[in-house]
N, C-alpha and C positions, 0 to 999 in steps of 0.2 A: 205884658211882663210875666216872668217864669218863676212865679212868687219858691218857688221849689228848691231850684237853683240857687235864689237869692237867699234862702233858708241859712242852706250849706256852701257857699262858698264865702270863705274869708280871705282877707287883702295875705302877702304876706306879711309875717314879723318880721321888724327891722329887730336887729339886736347891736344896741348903741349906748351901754355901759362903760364905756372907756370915758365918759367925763370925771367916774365916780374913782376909778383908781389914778387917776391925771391930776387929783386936787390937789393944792400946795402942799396940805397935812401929810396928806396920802405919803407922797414925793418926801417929804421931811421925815416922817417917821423910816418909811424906807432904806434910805440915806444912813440914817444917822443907827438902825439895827444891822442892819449891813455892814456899817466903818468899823462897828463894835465887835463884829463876826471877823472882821480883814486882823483888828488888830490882833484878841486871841488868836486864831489864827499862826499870824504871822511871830507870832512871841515863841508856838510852840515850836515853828518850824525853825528861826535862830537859834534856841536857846541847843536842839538838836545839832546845827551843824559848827555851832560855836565851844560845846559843851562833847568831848568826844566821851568825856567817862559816863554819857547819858546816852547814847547810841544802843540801846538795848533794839533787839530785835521787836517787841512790843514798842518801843517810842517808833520805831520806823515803820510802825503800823499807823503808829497815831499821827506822824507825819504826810502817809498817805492821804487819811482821812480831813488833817488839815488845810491840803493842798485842793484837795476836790469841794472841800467847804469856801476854801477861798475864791475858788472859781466860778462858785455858785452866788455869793454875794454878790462878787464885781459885777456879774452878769443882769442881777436884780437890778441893781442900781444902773446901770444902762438899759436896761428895759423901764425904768419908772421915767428915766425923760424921754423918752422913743413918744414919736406922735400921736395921739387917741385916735383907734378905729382906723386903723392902717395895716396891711398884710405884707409891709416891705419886705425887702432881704433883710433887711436889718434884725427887723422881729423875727423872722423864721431863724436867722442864724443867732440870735439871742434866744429862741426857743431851743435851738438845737444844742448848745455851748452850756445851759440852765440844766434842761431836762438830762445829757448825760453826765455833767458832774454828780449832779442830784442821783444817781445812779451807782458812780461811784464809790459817790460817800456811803449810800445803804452797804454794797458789797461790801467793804474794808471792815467797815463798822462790825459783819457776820464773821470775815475773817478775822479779826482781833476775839471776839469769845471765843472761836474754834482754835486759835491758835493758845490761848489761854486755858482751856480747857483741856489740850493736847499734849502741855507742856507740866502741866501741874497736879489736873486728874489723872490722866494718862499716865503722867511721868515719860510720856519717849517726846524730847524736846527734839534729838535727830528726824524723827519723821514729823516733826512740826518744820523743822527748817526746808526737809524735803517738798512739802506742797506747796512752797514757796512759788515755782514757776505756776503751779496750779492755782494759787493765788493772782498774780498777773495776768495769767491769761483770760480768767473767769473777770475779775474785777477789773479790768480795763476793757478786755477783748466785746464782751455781752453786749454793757451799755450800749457802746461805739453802734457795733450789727444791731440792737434794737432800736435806736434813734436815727440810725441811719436808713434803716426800712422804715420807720415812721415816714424822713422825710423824704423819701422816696414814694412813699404812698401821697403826700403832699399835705398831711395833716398837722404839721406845724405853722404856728402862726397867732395871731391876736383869737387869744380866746373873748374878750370882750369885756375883762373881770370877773365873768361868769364861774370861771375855774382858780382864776388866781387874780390878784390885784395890783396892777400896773405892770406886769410885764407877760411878757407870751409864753405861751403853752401849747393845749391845742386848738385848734382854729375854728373858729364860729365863722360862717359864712354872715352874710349881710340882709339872708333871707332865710326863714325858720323853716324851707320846705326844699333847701336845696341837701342837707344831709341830714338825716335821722339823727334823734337824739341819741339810739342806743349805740350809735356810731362813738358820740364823743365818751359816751361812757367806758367801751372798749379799750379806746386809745388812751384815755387816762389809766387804768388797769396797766396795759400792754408797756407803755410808758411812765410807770412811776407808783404808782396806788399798790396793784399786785404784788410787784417787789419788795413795796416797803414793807406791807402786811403779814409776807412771807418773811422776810429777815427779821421782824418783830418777833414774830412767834419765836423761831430759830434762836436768837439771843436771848430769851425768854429760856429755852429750853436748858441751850446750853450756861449760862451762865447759872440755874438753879442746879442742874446738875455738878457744878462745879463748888455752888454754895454747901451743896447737900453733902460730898466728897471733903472738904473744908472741917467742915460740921463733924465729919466720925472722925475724921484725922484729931481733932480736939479731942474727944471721948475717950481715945487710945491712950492717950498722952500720961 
C-alpha cells in the first residue's frame, strides 16, 4: 500500500445543500417576502398608468425598476419549489430570468440618481430626457449580453444554497474538483456582485453630490 498517495488523495466533495433552502420555512418565508415585493410592486406600477397626472419622467423610472423587481420575485418563488439538487432547464432558465432582472433593477436604480441629479443639479432636464435611449440600451441591452454569455459559458444553474437560498444562480457541480472555486467567485462578480458594488458606490456619489447642491441652494436663500 502507497501510504504517500493515501496521504494525499481525497474522495471528491459532493456539495448537497439544497435540502437546507427546500425546507417548508425556507419555502414559506420566500413566498410570502416575494408576494410582499409583487404587491408594492405592483401598486407602483397601477397607481402610474391609472394616475396620468403621476407619469412624471422620475415615476417612469421608478416603474422601470418595479417591473424588473417584480420579475425578480416571481422568479424567486418559482425557484423555491424547483426540485433540490437538480441542474434542470428549469433552474437554469429561472437562473437566467433572476440573475438579469436582478441587473436590471441595479441599472434603472443608477439611472434614476443620474437622472435626478441631471435634472436638479445640473438643471439641463433636456439633456436628462436626451440619454434616455442611452438609458435603454445600457439598462436592458447589458444585463441581457452578460447573462447571456454567462449561459452560454454554461454556468447557470443550482448553486446548491451555497450562493443563494432556494433558487439558482450559479452552478456548483456535484463534485468539488470538477470547477475551481475562483471560477464561481468570478461569475458571481461578472453576474451580479460587481454591478451591484459599482452602482452602490455610483448612487452614493451621485445622490451626495446632489444632497451637497440642495444644501448651498438653502444657504442662498
Amino acid at each position: 500500500m502507497n501510504f504517500a498517495n493515501a496521504s494525499t488523495t481525497h474522495p471528491p466533495v459532493t456539495l448537497s445543500f439544497g435540502d437546507i433552502g427546500n425546507t417548508t420555512l425556507n419555502r414559506a418565508l420566500v413566498t410570502i417576502t416575494c408576494l410582499l415585493s409583487l404587491l408594492g410592486a405592483s401598486i407602483i406600477i397601477i397607481t402610474y398608468v391609472e394616475w396620468k397626472d403621476m407619469r412624471s419622467t422620475s415615476r417612469r423610472i421608478l416603474v422601470y425598476i418595479s417591473i424588473a423587481d417584480s420579475i425578480v420575485a416571481a422568479s424567486y418563488i418559482f425557484g423555491a419549489y424547483l426540485p433540490q439538487n437538480t441542474n434542470s432547464n428549469a433552474c437554469t432558465t429561472q437562473s437566467f430570468i433572476s440573475t438579469t432582472a436582478n441587473l436590471w433593477s441595479f441599472f434603472w436604480t443608477l439611472f434614476m440618481a443620474i437622472f435626478l441629479y441631471t435634472t436638479i443639479a445640473m438643471q439641463k432636464p433636456s439633456t436628462a430626457l436626451k440619454m434616455f435611449w442611452m438609458y435603454h440600451g445600457i439598462g436592458w441591452g447589458v444585463p441581457v449580453f452578460v447573462v447571456s454569455f454567462a449561459l452560454f459559458e454554461g454556468v447557470l444553474g443550482n448553486d446548491r444554497d451555497i450562493f443563494s437560498s432556494a433558487w439558482c444562480w450559479i452552478k456548483v457541480q456535484g463534485s468539488g474538483k470538477s470547477t475551481q472555486h475562483h471560477s464561481y467567485i468570478i461569475w458571481m462578480l461578472v453576474t451580479g456582485k460587481a454591478w451591484e458594488i459599482l452602482v452602490f458606490v455610483l448612487i452614493l456619489i451621485f445622490y451626495g453630490l446632489l444632497k451637497w447642491h440642495l444644501r448651498e441652494e438653502v444657504k442662498t436663500v
